[in-house]
MDTraj code that builds the backbone (N, CA, C; nanometers):
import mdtraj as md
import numpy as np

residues = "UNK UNK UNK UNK UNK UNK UNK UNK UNK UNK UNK UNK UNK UNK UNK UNK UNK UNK UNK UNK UNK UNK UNK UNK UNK UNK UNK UNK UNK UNK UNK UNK UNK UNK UNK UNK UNK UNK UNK UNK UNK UNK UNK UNK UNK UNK UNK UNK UNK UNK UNK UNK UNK UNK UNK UNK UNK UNK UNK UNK UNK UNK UNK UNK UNK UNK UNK UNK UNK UNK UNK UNK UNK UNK UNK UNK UNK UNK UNK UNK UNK UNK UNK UNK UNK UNK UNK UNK UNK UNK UNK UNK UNK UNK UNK UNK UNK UNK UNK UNK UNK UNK UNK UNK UNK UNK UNK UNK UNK UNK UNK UNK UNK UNK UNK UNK UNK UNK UNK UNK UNK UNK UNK UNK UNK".split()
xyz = np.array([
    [-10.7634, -1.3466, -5.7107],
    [-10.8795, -1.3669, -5.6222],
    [-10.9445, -1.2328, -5.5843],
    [-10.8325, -1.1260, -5.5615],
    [-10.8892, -1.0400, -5.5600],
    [-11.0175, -0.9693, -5.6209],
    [-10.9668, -0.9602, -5.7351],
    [-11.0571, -0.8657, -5.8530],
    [-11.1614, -0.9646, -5.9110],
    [-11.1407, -1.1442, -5.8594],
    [-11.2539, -1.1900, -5.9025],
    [-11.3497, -1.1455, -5.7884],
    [-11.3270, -1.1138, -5.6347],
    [-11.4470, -1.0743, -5.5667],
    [-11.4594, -0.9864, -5.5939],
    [-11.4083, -0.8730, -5.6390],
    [-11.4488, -0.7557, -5.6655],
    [-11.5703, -0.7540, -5.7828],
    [-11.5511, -0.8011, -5.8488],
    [-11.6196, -0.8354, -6.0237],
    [-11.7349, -0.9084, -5.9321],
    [-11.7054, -1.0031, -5.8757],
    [-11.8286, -1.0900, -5.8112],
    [-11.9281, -0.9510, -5.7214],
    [-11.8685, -0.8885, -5.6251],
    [-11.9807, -0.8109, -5.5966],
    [-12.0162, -0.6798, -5.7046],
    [-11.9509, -0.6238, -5.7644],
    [-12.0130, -0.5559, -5.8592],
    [-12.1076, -0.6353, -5.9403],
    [-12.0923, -0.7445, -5.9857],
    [-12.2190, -0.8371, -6.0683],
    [-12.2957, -0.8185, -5.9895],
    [-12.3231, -0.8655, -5.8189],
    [-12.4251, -0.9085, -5.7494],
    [-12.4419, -0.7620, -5.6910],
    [-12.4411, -0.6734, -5.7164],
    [-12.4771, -0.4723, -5.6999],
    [-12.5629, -0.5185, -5.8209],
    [-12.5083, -0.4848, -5.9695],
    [-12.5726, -0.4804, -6.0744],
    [-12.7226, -0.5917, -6.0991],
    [-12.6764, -0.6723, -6.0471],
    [-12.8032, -0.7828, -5.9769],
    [-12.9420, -0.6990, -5.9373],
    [-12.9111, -0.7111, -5.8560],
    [-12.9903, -0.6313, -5.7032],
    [-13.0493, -0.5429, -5.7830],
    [-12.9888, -0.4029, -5.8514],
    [-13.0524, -0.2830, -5.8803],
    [-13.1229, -0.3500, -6.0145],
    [-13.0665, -0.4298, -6.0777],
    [-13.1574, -0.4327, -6.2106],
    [-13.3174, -0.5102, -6.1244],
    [-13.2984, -0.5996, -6.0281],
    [-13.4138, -0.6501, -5.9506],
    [-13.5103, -0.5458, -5.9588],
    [-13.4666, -0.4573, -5.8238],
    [-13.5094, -0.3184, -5.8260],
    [-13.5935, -0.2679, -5.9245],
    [-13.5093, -0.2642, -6.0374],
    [-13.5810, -0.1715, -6.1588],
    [-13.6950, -0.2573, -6.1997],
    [-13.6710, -0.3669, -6.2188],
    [-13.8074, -0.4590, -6.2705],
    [-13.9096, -0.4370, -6.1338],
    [-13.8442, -0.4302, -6.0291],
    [-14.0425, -0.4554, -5.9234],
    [-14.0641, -0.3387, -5.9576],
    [-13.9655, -0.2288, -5.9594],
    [-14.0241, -0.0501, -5.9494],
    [-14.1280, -0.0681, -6.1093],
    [-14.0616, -0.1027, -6.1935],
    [-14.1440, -0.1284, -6.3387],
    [-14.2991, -0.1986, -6.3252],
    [-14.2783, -0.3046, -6.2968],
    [-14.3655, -0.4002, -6.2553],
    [-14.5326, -0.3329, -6.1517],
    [-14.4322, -0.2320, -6.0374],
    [-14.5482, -0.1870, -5.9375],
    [-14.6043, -0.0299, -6.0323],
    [-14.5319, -0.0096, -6.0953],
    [-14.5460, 0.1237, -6.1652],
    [-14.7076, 0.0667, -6.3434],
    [-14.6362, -0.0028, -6.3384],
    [-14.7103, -0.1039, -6.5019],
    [-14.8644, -0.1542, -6.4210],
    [-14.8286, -0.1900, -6.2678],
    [-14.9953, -0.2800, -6.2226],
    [-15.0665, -0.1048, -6.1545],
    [-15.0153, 0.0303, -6.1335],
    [-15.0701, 0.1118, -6.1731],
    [-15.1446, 0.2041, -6.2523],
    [-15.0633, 0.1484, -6.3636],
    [-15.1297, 0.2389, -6.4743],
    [-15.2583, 0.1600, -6.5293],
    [-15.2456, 0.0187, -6.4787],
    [-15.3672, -0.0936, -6.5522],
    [-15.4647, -0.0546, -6.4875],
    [-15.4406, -0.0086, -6.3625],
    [-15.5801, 0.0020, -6.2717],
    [-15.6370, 0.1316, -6.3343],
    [-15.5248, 0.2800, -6.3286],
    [-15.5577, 0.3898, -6.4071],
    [-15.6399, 0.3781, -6.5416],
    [-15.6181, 0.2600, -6.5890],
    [-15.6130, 0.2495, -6.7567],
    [-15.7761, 0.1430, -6.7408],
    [-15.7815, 0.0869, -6.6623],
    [-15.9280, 0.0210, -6.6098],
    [-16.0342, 0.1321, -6.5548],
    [-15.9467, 0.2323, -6.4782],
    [-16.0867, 0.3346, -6.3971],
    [-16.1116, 0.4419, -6.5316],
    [-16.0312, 0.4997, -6.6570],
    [-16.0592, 0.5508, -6.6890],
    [-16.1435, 0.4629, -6.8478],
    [-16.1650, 0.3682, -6.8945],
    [-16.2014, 0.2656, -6.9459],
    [-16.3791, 0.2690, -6.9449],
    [-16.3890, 0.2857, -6.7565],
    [-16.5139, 0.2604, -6.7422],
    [-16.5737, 0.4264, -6.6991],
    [-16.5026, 0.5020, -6.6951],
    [-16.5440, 0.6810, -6.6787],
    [-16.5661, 0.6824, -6.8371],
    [-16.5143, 0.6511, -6.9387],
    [-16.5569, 0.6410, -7.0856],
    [-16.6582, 0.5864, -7.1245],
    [-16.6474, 0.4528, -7.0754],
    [-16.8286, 0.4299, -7.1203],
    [-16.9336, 0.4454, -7.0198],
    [-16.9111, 0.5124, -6.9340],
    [-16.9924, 0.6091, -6.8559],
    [-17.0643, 0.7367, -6.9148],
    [-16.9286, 0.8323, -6.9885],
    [-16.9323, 0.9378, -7.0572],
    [-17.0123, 0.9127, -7.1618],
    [-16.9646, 0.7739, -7.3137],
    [-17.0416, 0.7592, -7.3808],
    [-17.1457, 0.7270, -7.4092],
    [-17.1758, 0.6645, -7.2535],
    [-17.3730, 0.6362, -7.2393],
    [-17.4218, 0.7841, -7.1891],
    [-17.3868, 0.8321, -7.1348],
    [-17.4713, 0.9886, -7.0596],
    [-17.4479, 1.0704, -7.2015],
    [-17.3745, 1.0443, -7.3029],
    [-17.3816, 1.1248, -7.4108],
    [-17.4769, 1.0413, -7.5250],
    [-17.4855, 0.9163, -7.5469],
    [-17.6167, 0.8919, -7.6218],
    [-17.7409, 0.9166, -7.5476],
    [-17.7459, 0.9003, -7.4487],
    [-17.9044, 0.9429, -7.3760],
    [-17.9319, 1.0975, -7.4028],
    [-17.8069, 1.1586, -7.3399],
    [-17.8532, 1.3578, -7.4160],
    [-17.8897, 1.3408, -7.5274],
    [-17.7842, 1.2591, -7.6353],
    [-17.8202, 1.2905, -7.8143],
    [-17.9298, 1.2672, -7.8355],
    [-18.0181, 1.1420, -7.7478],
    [-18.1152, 1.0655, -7.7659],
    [-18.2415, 1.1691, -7.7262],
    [-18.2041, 1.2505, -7.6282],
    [-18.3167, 1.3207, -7.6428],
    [-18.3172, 1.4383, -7.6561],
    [-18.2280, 1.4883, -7.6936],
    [-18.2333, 1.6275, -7.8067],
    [-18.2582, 1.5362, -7.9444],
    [-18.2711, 1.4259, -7.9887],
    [-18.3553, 1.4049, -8.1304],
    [-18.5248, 1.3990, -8.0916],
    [-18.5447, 1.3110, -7.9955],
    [-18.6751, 1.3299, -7.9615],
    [-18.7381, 1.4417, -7.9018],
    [-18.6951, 1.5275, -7.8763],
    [-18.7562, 1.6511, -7.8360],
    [-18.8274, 1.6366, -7.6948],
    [-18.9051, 1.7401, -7.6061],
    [-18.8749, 1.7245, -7.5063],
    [-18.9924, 1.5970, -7.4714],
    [-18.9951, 1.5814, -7.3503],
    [-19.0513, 1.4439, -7.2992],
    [-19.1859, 1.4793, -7.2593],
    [-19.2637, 1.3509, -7.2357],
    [-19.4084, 1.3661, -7.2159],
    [-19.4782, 1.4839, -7.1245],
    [-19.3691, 1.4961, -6.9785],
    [-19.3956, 1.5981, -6.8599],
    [-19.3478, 1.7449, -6.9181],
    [-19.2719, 1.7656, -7.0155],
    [-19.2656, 1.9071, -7.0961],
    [-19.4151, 1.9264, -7.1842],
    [-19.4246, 2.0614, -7.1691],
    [-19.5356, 2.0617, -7.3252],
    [-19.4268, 2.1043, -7.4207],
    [-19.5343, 2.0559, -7.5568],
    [-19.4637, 2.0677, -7.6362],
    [-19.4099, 2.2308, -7.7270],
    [-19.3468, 2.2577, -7.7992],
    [-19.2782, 2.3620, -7.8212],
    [-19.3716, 2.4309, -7.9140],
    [-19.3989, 2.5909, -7.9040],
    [-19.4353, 2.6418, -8.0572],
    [-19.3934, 2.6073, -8.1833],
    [-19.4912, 2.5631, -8.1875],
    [-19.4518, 2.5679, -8.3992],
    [-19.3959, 2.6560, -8.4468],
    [-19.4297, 2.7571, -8.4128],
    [-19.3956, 2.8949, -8.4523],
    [-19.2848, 2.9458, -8.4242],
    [-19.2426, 2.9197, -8.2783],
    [-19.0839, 2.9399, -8.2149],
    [-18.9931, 2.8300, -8.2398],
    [-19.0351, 2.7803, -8.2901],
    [-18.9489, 2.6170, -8.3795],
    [-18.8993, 2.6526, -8.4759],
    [-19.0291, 2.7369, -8.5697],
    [-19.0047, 2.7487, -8.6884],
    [-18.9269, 2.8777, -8.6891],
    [-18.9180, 3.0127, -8.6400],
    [-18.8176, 3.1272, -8.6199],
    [-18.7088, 3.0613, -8.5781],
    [-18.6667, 3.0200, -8.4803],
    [-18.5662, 2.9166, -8.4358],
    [-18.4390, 2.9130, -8.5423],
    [-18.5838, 2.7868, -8.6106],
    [-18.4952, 2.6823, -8.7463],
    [-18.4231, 2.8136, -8.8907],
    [-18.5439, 2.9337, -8.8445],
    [-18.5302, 2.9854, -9.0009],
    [-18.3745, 3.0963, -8.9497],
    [-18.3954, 3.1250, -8.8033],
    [-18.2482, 3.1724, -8.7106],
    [-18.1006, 3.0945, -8.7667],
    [-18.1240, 2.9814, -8.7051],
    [-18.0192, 2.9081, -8.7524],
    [-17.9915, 2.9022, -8.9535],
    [-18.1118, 2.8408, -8.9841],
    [-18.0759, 2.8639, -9.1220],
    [-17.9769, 3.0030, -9.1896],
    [-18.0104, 3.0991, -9.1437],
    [-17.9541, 3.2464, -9.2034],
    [-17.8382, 3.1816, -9.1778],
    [-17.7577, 3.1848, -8.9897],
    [-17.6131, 3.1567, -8.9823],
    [-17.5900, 3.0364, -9.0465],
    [-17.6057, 2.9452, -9.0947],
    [-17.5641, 2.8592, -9.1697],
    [-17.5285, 2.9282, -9.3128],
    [-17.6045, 2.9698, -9.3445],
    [-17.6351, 3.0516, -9.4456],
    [-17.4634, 3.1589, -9.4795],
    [-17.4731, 3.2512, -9.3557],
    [-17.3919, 3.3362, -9.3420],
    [-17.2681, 3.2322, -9.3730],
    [-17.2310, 3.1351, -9.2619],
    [-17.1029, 3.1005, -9.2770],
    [-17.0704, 3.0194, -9.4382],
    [-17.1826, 2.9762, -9.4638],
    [-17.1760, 2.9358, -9.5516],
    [-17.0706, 2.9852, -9.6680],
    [-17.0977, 3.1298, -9.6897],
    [-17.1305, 3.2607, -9.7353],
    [-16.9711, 3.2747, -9.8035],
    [-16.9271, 3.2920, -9.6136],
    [-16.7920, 3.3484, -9.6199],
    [-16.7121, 3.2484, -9.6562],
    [-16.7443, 3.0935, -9.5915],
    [-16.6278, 2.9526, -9.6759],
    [-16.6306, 3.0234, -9.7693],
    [-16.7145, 3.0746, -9.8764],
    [-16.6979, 3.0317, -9.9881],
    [-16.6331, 3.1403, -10.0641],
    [-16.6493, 3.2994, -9.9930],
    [-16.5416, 3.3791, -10.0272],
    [-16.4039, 3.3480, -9.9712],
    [-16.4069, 3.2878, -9.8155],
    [-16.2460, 3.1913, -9.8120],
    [-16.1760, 3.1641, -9.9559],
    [-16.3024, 3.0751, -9.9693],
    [-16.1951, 2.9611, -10.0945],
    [-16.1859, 3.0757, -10.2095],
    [-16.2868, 3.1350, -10.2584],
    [-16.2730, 3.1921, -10.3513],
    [-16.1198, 3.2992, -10.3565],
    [-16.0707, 3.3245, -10.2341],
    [-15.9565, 3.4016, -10.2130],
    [-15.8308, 3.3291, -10.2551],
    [-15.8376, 3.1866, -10.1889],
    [-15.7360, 3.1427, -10.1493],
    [-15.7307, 3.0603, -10.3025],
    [-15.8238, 3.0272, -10.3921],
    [-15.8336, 3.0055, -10.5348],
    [-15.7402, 3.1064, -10.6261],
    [-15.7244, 3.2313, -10.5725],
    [-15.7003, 3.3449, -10.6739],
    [-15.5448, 3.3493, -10.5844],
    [-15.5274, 3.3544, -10.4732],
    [-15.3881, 3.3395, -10.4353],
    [-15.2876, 3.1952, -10.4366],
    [-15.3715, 3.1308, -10.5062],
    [-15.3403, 2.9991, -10.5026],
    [-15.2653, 2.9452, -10.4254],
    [-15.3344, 2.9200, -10.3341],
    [-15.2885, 2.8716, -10.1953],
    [-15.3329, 2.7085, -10.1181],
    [-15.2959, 2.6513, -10.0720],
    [-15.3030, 2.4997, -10.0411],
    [-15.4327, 2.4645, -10.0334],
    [-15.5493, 2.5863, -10.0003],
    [-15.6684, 2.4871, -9.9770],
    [-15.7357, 2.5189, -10.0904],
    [-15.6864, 2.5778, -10.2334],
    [-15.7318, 2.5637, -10.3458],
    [-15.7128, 2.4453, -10.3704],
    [-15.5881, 2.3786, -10.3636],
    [-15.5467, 2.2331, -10.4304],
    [-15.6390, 2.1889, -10.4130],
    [-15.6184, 2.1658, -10.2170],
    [-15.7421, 2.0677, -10.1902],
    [-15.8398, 2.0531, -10.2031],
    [-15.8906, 2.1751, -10.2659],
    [-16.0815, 2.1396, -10.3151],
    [-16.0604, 2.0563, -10.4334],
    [-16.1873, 1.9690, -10.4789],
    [-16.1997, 1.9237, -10.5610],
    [-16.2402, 2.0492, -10.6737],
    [-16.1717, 2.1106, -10.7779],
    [-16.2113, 2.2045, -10.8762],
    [-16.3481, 2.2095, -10.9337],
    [-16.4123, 2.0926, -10.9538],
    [-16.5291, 2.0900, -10.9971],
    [-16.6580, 2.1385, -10.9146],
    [-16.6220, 2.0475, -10.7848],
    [-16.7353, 2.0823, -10.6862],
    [-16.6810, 2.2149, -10.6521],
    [-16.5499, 2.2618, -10.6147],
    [-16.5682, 2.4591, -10.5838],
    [-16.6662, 2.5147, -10.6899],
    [-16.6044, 2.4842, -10.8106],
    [-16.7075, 2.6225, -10.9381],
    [-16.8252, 2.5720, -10.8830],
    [-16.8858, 2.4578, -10.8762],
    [-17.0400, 2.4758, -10.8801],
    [-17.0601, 2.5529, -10.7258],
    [-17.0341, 2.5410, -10.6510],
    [-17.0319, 2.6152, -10.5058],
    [-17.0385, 2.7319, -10.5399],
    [-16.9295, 2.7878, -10.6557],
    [-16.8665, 2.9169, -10.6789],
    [-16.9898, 2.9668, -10.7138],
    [-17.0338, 2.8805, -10.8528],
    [-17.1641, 2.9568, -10.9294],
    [-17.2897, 2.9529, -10.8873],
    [-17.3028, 2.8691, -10.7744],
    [-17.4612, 2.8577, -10.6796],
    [-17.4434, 2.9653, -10.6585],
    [-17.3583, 3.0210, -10.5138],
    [-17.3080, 3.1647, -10.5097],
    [-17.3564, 3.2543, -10.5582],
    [-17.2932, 3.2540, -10.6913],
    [-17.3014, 3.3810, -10.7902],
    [-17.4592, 3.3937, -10.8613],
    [-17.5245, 3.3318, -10.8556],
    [-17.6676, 3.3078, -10.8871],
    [-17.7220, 3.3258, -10.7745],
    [-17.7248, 3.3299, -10.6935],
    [-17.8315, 3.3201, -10.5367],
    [-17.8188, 3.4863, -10.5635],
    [-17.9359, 3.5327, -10.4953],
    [-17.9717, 3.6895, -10.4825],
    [-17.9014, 3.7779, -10.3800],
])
top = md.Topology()
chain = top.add_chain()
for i, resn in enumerate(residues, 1):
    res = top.add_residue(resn, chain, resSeq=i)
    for name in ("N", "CA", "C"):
        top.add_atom(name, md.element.get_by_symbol(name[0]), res)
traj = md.Trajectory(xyz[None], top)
């Protein structure tokens, strides 16, 4: 009789705390839903205030702006073009390095499309 009450309250301890662990689980799980709901709607918050920017950096500025020089559009565009240009430049001495040390991101180019890259390159002035 003894050691069956004993066994009986150790079951009904082990009871209790596993209880425990499920509400602590339970109040911990209806936290993170609410977390997992507020940040849900901060996202498509974020992703609408980010199509409206994209939306109007494609349209350029709005009726109450005037509109931009042609001219400072066009220095601008021909600005950016060079650094495109530049980085362009160096990918392509990258690869061309890492071609001759034969190194992993040789594999990964497709061989065909590098040479023609290679030989645009080597033809441009």
């Amino acid at each position: 009789p003894q050691q069956l009450a004993e066994r009986y309250a150790d079951l009904a301890a082990s009871h209790s705390e596993a209880l425990r662990q499920r509400e602590e689980r339970e109040w911990h799980n209806a936290r993170l839903r609410q977390e997992n709901a507020r940040l849900r709607l901060e996202n498509r918050r974020l992703r609408r205030e980010n199509r409206c920017l994209f939306r109007q950096a494609l349209l350029g500025p709005g009726p109450d702006k005037p509109p931009a020089d042609p001219g400072e559009e066009a220095e601008a565009l021909r600005a950016q073009l060079g650094q495109l240009q530049e980085k362009h430049r160096r990918a392509l001495r990258h690869l061309r390095r890492c071609r001759a040390a034969g190194g992993p991101e040789a594999s990964e180019a497709e061989d065909g499309e590098l040479d023609d890259l290679l030989l645009e390159e080597d033809e441009q002035p």
